[in-house]
C-alpha positions in Angstrom: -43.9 -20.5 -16.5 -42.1 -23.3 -15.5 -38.7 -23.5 -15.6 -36.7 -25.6 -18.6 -33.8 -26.2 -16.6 -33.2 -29.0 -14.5 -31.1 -28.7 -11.2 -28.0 -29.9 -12.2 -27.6 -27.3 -14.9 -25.0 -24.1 -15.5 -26.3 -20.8 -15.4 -22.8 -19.4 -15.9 -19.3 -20.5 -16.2 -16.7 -18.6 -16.2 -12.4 -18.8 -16.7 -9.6 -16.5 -17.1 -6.4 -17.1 -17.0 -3.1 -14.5 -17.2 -0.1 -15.4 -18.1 2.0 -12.8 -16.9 1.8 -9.2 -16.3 5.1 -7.0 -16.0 4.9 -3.6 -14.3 7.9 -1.6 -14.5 9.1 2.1 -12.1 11.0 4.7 -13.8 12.2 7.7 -12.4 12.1 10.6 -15.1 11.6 8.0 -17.5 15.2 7.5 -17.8 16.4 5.1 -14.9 14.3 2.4 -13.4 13.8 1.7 -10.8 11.5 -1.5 -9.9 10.1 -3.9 -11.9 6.5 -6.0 -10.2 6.1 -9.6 -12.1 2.7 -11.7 -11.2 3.0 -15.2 -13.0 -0.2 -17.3 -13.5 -3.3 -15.6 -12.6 -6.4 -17.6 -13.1 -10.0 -16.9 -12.0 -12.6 -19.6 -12.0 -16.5 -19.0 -11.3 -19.2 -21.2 -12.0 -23.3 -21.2 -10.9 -25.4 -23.8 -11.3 -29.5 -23.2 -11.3 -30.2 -24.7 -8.1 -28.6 -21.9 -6.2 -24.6 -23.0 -5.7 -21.5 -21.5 -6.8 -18.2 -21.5 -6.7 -15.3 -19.1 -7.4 -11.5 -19.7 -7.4 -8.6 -17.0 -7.4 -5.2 -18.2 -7.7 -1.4 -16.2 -8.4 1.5 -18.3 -8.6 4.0 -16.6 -8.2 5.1 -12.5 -8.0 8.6 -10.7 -7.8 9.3 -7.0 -7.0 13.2 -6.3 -8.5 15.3 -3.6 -6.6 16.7 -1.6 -9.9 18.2 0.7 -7.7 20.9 -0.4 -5.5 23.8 -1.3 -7.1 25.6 -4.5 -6.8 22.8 -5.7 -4.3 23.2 -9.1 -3.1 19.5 -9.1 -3.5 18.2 -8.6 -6.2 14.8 -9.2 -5.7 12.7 -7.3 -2.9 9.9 -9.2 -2.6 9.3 -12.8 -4.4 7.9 -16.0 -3.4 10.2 -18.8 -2.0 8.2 -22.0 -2.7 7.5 -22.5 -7.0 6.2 -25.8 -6.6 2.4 -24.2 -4.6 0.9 -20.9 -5.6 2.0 -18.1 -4.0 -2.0 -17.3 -2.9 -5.0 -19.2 -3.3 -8.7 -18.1 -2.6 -11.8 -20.3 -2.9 -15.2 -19.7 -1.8 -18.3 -21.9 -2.3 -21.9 -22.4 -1.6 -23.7 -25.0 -1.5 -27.6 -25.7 -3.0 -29.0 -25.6 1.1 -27.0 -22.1 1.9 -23.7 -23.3 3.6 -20.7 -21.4 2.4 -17.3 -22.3 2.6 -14.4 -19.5 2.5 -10.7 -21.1 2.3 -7.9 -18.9 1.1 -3.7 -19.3 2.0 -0.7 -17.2 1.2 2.7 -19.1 0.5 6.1 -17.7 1.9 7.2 -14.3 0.6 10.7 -12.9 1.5 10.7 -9.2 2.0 13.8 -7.3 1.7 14.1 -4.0 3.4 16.8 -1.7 1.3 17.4 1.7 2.3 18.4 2.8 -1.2 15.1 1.2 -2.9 12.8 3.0 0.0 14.1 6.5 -1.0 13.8 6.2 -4.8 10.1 4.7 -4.1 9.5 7.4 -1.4 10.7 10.0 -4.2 8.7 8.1 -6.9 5.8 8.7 -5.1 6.2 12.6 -3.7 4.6 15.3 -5.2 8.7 16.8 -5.6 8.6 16.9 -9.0 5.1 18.1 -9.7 5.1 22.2 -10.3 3.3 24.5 -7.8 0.5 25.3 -10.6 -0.5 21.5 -11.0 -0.1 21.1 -6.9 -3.0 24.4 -7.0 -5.0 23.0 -9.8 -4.8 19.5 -7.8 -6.2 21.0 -4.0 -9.0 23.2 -6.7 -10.3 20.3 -7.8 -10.5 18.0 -4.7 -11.9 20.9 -2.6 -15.3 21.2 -5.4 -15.5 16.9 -5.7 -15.0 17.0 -1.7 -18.9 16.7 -1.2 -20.2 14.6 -3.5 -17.2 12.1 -2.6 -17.7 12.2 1.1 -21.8 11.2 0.1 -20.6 8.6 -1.7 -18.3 7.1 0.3 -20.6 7.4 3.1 -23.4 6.0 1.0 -20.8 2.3 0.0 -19.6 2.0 3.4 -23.3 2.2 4.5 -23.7 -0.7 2.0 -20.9 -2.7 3.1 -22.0 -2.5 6.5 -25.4 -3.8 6.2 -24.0 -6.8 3.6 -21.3 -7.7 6.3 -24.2 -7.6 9.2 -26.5 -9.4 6.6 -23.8 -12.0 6.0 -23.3 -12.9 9.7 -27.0 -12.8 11.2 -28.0 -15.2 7.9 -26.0 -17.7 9.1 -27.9 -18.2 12.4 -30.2 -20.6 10.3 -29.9 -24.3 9.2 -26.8 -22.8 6.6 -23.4 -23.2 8.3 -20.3 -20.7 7.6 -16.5 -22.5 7.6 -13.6 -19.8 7.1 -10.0 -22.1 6.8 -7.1 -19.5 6.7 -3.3 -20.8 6.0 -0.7 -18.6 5.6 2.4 -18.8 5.1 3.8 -15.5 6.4 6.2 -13.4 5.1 9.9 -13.5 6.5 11.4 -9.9 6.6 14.9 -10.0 6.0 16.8 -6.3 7.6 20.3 -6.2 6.7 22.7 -3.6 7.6 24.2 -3.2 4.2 23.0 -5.2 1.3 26.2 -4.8 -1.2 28.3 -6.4 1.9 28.6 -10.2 2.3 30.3 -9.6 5.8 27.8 -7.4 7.1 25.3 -8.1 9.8 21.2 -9.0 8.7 18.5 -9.6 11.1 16.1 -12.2 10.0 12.9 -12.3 11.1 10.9 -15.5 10.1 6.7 -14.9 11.1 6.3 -18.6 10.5 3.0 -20.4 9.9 -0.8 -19.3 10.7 -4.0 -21.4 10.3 -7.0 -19.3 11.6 -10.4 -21.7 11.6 -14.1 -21.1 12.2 -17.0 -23.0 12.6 -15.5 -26.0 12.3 -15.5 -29.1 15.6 -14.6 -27.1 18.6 -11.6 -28.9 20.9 -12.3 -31.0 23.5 -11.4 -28.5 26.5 -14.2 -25.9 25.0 -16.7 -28.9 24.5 -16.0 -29.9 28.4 -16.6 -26.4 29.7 -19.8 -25.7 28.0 -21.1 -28.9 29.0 -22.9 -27.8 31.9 -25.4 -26.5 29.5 -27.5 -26.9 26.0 -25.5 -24.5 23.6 -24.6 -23.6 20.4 -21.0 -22.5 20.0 -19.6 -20.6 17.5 -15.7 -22.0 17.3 -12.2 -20.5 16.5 -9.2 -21.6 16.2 -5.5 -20.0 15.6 -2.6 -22.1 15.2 1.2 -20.2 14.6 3.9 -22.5 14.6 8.0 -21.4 13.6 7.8 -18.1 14.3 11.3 -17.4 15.1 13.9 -14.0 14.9 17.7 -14.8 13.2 20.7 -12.9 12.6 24.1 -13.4 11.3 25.8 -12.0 8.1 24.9 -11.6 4.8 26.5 -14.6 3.4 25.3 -17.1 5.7 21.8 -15.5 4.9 22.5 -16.2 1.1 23.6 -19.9 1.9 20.2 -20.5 4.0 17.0 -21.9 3.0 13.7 -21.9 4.5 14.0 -25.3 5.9 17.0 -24.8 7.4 19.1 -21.5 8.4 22.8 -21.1 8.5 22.1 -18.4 10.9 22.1 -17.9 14.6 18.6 -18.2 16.1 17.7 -15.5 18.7 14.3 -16.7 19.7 14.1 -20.4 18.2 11.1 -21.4 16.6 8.1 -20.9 18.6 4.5 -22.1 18.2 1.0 -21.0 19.9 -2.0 -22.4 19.8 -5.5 -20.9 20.8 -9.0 -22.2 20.8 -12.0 -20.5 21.8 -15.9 -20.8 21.7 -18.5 -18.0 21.9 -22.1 -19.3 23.3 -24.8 -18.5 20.5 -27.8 -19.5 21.7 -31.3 -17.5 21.9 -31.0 -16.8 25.4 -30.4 -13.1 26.7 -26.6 -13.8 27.8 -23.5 -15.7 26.4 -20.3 -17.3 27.7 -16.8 -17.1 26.1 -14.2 -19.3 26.6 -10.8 -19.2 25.6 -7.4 -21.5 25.5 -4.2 -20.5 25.0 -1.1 -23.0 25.0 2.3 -21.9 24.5 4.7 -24.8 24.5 8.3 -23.1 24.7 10.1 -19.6 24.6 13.7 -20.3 24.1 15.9 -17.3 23.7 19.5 -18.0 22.9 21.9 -14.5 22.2 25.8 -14.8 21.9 28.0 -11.7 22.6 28.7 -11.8 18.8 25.0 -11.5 18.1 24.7 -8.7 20.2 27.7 -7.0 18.7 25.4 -7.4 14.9 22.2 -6.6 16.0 23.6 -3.2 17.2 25.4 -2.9 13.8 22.1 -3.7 12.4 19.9 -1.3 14.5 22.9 1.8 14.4 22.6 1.5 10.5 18.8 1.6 10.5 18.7 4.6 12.9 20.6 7.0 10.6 18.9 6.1 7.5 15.5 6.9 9.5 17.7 10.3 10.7 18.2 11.0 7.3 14.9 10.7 5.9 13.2 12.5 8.8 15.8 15.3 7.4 14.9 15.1 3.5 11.1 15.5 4.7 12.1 18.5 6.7 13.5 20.2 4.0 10.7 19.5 1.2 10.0 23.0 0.4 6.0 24.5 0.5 4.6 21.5 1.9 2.5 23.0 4.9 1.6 25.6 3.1 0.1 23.1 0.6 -1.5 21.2 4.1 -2.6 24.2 5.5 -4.8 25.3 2.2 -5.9 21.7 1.6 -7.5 21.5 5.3 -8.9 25.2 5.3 -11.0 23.5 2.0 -11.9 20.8 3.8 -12.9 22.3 7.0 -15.1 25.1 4.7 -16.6 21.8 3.0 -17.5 20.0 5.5 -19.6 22.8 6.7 -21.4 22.9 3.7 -22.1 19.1 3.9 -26.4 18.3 3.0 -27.8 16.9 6.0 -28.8 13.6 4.2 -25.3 12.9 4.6 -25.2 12.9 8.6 -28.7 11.0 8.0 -27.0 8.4 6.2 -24.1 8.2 8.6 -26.3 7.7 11.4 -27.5 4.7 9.6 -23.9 3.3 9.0 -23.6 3.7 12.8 -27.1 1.6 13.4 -25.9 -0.8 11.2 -22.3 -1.5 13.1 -24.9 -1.5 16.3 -25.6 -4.8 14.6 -22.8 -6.3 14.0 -21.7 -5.6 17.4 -25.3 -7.0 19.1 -26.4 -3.5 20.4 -30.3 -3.5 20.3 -31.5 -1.6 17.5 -34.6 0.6 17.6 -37.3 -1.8 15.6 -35.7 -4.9 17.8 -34.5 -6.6 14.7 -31.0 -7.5 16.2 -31.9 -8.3 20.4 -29.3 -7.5 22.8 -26.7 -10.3 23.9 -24.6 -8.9 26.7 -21.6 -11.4 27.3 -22.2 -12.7 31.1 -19.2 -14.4 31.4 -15.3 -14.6 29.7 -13.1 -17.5 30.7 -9.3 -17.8 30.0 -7.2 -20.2 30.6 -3.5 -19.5 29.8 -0.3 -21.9 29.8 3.6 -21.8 29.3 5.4 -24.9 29.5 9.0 -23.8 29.8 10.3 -20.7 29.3 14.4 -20.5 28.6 16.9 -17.7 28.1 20.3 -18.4 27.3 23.6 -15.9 27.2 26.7 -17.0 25.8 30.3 -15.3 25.9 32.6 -17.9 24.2 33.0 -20.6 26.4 30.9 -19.2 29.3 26.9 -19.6 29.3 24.4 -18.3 31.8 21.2 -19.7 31.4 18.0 -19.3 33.1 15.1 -21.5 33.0 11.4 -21.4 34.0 8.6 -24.3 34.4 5.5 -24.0 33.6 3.6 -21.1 34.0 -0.5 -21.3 34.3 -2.7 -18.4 34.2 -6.6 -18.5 34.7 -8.9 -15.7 34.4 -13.2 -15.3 35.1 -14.7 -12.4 34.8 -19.1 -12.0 34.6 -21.1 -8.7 33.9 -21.7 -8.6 37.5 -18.2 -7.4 38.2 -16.8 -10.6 39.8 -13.9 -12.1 38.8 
């Protein structure tokens, strides 16, 4: 019967949108102790009848509160530092003819470590508080489910394989693939004591990443496959302002993201990398790779020193401590000890269809990986030869004493590496 639908029409269309959604941590139901705030969720999908879709993802914005530590000079453990862009945007489409497009981007997020917040959330999440009956009844019931959960899990990651394997070998036809990945990562901010305006905090900034594929390879790939017909599969990874600060709490407070009040360590770096991977039907392929990193500058002041091993003391005895809480927990091996004896009896008792279905997991990462399977679905593609070229432009490393600097400087630094499956190199 033919169909009544023309090809520009919607098969589905769908939208949701969240406000907001609060989740809030109590210990014992009497003090709280974080609360998680996502603002703006919105999910977007549409299909039309001639085959392409789109969905969109997007959260604008989410907080984690510390509730814990007490006259904190932050307040906030986790929360996004730019309002104007959402804090992570995912977008996939596909087009009428099969190509499919996958962009998704994180904005900044400032992560506080707080030794006070970790404990109540590593309490928060023990079994401390749970009696010994419901710790029994809990290891009873896991040890009967244990099979059919295993068989299951076996059975969806069996699934996932062959969809991800599926996904990649489709895309050897006319369809193209394009992944664009932006993040902006998250800067992790270590302070030594977070009630203290005067005490020391280490900064570290992870800066930018763009990861790319399948979009125009640079020119220096291009050049070296040129010797050749070829069909490249290209990546790309930028990282740009990655960079490690520290100083004291209040000049951490009075910073921004565009500029810091602090003391750089290792200045803003960037790196760049380019490679292509040959994908043509012949039995071998060649890989080459790029790397550029412009400048290294590492800049550390007596004073700096003198707060980083504030910072790092601080952060060793609170790990001392905690390594002593576990130690004392009380009944926890015994709990193990029972919980792996179950385990170990249940695995014996495992049906063999499971280890049938695991060796077709394992044929299915074969693959992935370009192994040969046994019905010659996938042919072998043995990589014949790997070439890197390497580059640092200037490295720099600076250290001051008040009025006295030493410095030490180095010029361009070129690396270049072949290797072939014959063993040369």
């Amino acid at each position: 019967e033919k169909s009544e639908l023309s090809e520009d029409s919607k098969l589905a269309h769908v939208s949701f949108e969240l406000g907001s959604l609060s989740i809030q941590l109590f210990n014992n139901l009497v003090s709280p102790i974080s609360t998680l705030c996502l603002e703006i969720f919105r999910v977007n999908f549409l299909a039309n009848a001639d085959g392409s879709l789109s969905l969109k993802l997007n959260l604008h914005s989410l907080t984690l509160q510390d509730q814990v530590t007490m006259k904190t000079n932050f307040p906030f453990v986790m929360k996004t530092i730019l309002s104007s862009a959402d804090a992570f945007d995912f977008r996939l489409e596909k087009s009428s003819n099969g190509d499919q497009s996958i962009k998704f981007g994180f904005q900044t997020v400032e992560v506080v470590l707080s030794p006070q917040y970790i404990l109540c959330l590593l309490d928060f999440a023990s079994f401390e508080q749970t009696s010994k009956a419901e710790v029994q009844d809990l290891e009873t019931n896991l040890s009967l489910a244990q099979p059919s959960i295993r068989e299951e899990t076996t059975t969806s990651g069996d699934s996932l394989t062959n969809s991800i394997a599926d996904a990649w070998y489709s895309k050897k036809g006319n369809a193209s693939l394009k992944i664009d990945c932006n993040l902006q990562a998250p800067i992790i901010v270590i302070p030594q004591d977070c009630t203290d305006v005067n005490a020391g905090v280490m900064t570290l900034n992870m800066g930018h990443f763009r990861f790319m594929y399948g979009f125009a390879p640079a020119a220096k790939i291009v050049n070296w496959f040129d010797s050749s017909p070829y069909i490249l599969d290209t990546l790309s990874l930028e990282m740009s302002r990655f960079a490690l600060y520290i100083g004291t709490v209040g000049e951490k407070l009075s910073s921004s993201i565009e500029k810091s009040t602090m003391g750089a360590i290792i200045e803003p770096l960037s790196l760049s990398v380019d490679m292509g991977v040959e994908t043509s039907s012949g039995k071998c392929r060649r890989i080459c790779i790029d790397a550029l990193l412009p400048v290294i500058s590492i800049a550390i002041s007596t004073k700096q020193m003198s707060q980083m091993v504030k910072v790092a003391s601080a952060w060793s005895r609170f790990a001392k401590d905690l390594a002593s809480k576990k130690s004392n927990q009380i009944d926890h091996n015994h709990t193990e000890t029972n919980f792996e004896q179950q385990s170990g009896t249940n695995r014996d008792r495992l049906p063999k269809k499971s280890n049938e279905k695991m060796s077709q997991m394992s044929d299915s990462e074969n693959r992935v990986s370009g192994v040969l399977e046994s019905d010659g679905r996938s042919p072998a593609r043995e990589i014949d030869t790997v070439v890197a070229y390497m580059a640092l432009q200037r490295l720099s490393v600076k250290i001051i004493d008040g009025s006295d600097t030493v410095e030490a400087q180095l010029v361009s630094i070129c690396l270049s590496v072949a290797k072939s499956n014959s063993g040369r190199s």
